[in-house]
C-alpha positions as a Python dict, from the first residue, in 0.01 Angstrom:
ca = {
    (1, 'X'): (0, 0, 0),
    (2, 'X'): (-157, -312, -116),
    (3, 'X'): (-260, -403, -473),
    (4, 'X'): (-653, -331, -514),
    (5, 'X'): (-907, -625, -555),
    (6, 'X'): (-1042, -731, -887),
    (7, 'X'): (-1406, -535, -823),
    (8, 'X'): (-1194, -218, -696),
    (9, 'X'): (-1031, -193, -1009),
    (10, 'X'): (-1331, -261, -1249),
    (11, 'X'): (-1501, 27, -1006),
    (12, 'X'): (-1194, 282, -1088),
    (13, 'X'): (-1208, 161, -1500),
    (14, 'X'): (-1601, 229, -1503),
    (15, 'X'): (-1561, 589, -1306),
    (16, 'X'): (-1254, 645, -1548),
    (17, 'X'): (-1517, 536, -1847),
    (18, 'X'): (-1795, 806, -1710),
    (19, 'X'): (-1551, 1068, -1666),
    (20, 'X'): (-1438, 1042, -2002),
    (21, 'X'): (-1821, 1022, -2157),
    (22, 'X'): (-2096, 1200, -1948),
    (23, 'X'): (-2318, 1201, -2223),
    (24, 'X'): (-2335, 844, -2260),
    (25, 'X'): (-2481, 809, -1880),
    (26, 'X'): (-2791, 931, -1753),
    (27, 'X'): (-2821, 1187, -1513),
    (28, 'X'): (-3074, 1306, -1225),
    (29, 'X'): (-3171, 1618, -1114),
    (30, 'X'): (-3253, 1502, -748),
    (31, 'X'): (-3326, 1126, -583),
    (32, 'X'): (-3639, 1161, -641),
    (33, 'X'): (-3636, 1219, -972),
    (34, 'X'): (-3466, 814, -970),
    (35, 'X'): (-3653, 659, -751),
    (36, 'X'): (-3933, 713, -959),
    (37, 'X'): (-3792, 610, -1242),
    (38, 'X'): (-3703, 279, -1098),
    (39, 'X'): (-4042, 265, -927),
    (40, 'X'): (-4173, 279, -1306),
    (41, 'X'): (-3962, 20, -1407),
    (42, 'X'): (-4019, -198, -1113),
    (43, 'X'): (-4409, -156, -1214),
    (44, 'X'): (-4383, -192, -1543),
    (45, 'X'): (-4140, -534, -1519),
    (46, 'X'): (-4211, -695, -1135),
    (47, 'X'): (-4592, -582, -1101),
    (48, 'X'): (-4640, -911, -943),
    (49, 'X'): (-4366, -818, -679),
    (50, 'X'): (-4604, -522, -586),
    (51, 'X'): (-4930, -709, -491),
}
């Protein structure tokens, strides 16, 4: 088996980091729940994207 890439391991380290502390990341109920909270941000930071 080959040796993974540079972004494969910095993908394991991070899932390795959230593993070890949930409570430091933010968690969703459902994808809606997300999508509007990104839909909020995207209004309240890009509002000019949106007209």
């Amino acid at each position: 088996m080959s040796e993974p890439n540079a972004v494969t391991k910095a993908a394991l380290a991070e899932y390795e980091e959230m593993r070890k502390n949930p409570g430091a990341y933010k968690r969703y109920h459902s994808v809606d729940e997300l999508f509007d909270e990104v839909l909020e941000d995207v209004k309240g930071t890009h509002a000019d994207l949106l007209s």
